[in-house]
KOLTI-743829 format. One line per 5 residues: number of its first residue (from 0); their letters; for each residue x, y, z of C-alpha. Coordinates in steps of 0.1 Angstrom, whole numbers, plus 5000, padded with zeros to 4 digits. Example, Ala and Ser with C-alpha at 12.3 -4.5 7.8 and 13.67 -1.06 7.14 Angstrom:
<vexros>
0> AS> 5123:4955:5078  5137:4989:5071
</vexros>
This chain:
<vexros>
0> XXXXX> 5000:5000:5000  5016:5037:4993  5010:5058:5027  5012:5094:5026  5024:5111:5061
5> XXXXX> 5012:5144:5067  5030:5155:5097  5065:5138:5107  5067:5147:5144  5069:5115:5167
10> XXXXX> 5034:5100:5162  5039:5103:5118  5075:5094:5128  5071:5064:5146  5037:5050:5125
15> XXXXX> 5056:5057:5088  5083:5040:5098  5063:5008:5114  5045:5010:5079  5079:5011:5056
20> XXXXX> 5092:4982:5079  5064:4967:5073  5067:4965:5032  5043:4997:5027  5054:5028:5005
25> XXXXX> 5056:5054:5030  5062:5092:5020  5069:5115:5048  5065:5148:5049  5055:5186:5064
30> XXXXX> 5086:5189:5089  5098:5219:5100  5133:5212:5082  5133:5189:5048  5167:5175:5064
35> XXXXX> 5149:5162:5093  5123:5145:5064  5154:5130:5047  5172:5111:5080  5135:5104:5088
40> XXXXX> 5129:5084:5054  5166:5067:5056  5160:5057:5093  5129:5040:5078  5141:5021:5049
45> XXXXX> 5142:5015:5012  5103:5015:5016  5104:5053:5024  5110:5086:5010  5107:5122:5019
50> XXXXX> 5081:5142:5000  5062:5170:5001  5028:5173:5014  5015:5177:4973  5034:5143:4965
55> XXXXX> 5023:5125:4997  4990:5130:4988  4989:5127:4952  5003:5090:4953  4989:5080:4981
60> XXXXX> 4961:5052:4985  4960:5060:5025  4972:5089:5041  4977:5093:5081  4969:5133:5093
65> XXXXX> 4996:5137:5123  4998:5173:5126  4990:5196:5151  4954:5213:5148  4962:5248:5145
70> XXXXX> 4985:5241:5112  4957:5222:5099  4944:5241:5073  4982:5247:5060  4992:5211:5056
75> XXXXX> 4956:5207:5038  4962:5234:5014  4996:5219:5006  4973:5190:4993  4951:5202:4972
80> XXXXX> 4958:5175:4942  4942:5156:4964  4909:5177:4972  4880:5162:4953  4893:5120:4955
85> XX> 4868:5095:4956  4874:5072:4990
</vexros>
Protein backbone atom coordinates (compact mmCIF):
# COMPACT_ATOMS: atom_id res chain seq x y z
CA UNK A 1 0.00 0.00 0.00
CA UNK A 2 1.58 3.70 -0.69
CA UNK A 3 1.03 5.82 2.67
CA UNK A 4 1.19 9.40 2.59
CA UNK A 5 2.42 11.11 6.06
CA UNK A 6 1.18 14.37 6.68
CA UNK A 7 3.03 15.46 9.65
CA UNK A 8 6.49 13.76 10.72
CA UNK A 9 6.73 14.74 14.43
CA UNK A 10 6.90 11.48 16.66
CA UNK A 11 3.38 9.95 16.21
CA UNK A 12 3.91 10.34 11.75
CA UNK A 13 7.54 9.39 12.77
CA UNK A 14 7.09 6.36 14.57
CA UNK A 15 3.74 4.97 12.51
CA UNK A 16 5.60 5.70 8.77
CA UNK A 17 8.33 4.00 9.81
CA UNK A 18 6.25 0.84 11.43
CA UNK A 19 4.55 1.00 7.95
CA UNK A 20 7.91 1.06 5.65
CA UNK A 21 9.17 -1.82 7.86
CA UNK A 22 6.39 -3.30 7.28
CA UNK A 23 6.66 -3.52 3.16
CA UNK A 24 4.29 -0.31 2.67
CA UNK A 25 5.35 2.79 0.53
CA UNK A 26 5.62 5.35 2.99
CA UNK A 27 6.20 9.23 1.99
CA UNK A 28 6.94 11.46 4.77
CA UNK A 29 6.53 14.76 4.91
CA UNK A 30 5.46 18.61 6.41
CA UNK A 31 8.59 18.95 8.90
CA UNK A 32 9.83 21.92 9.95
CA UNK A 33 13.33 21.16 8.16
CA UNK A 34 13.33 18.94 4.81
CA UNK A 35 16.68 17.49 6.45
CA UNK A 36 14.88 16.25 9.34
CA UNK A 37 12.26 14.50 6.43
CA UNK A 38 15.36 12.96 4.73
CA UNK A 39 17.15 11.12 8.04
CA UNK A 40 13.52 10.36 8.79
CA UNK A 41 12.95 8.43 5.38
CA UNK A 42 16.56 6.67 5.61
CA UNK A 43 16.00 5.69 9.27
CA UNK A 44 12.95 3.97 7.79
CA UNK A 45 14.10 2.13 4.92
CA UNK A 46 14.23 1.49 1.18
CA UNK A 47 10.31 1.48 1.64
CA UNK A 48 10.38 5.28 2.44
CA UNK A 49 10.98 8.56 1.00
CA UNK A 50 10.67 12.24 1.87
CA UNK A 51 8.10 14.20 -0.04
CA UNK A 52 6.22 16.98 0.09
CA UNK A 53 2.83 17.27 1.44
CA UNK A 54 1.48 17.67 -2.67
CA UNK A 55 3.38 14.33 -3.49
CA UNK A 56 2.35 12.50 -0.33
CA UNK A 57 -1.00 12.99 -1.17
CA UNK A 58 -1.07 12.67 -4.76
CA UNK A 59 0.30 9.00 -4.68
CA UNK A 60 -1.14 8.01 -1.88
CA UNK A 61 -3.90 5.21 -1.46
CA UNK A 62 -3.97 6.05 2.48
CA UNK A 63 -2.81 8.92 4.14
CA UNK A 64 -2.26 9.32 8.09
CA UNK A 65 -3.05 13.31 9.27
CA UNK A 66 -0.41 13.71 12.26
CA UNK A 67 -0.16 17.32 12.57
CA UNK A 68 -1.03 19.56 15.13
CA UNK A 69 -4.65 21.26 14.76
CA UNK A 70 -3.81 24.82 14.52
CA UNK A 71 -1.48 24.13 11.21
CA UNK A 72 -4.35 22.20 9.89
CA UNK A 73 -5.57 24.07 7.35
CA UNK A 74 -1.83 24.66 6.02
CA UNK A 75 -0.76 21.12 5.57
CA UNK A 76 -4.38 20.72 3.85
CA UNK A 77 -3.83 23.41 1.44
CA UNK A 78 -0.43 21.86 0.57
CA UNK A 79 -2.72 19.03 -0.71
CA UNK A 80 -4.95 20.16 -2.76
CA UNK A 81 -4.16 17.47 -5.77
CA UNK A 82 -5.82 15.63 -3.61
CA UNK A 83 -9.08 17.69 -2.82
CA UNK A 84 -11.98 16.23 -4.69
CA UNK A 85 -10.65 12.03 -4.54
CA UNK A 86 -13.17 9.52 -4.38
CA UNK A 87 -12.58 7.23 -1.05
Amino acid sequence: MRIGILGSGLMGAKLGTLFARAGHEVVFSYSRRQANLKTLAREAGANARAGTPAEAAREAETLLLAVHWSRLDDVLGQTATWRGRSS
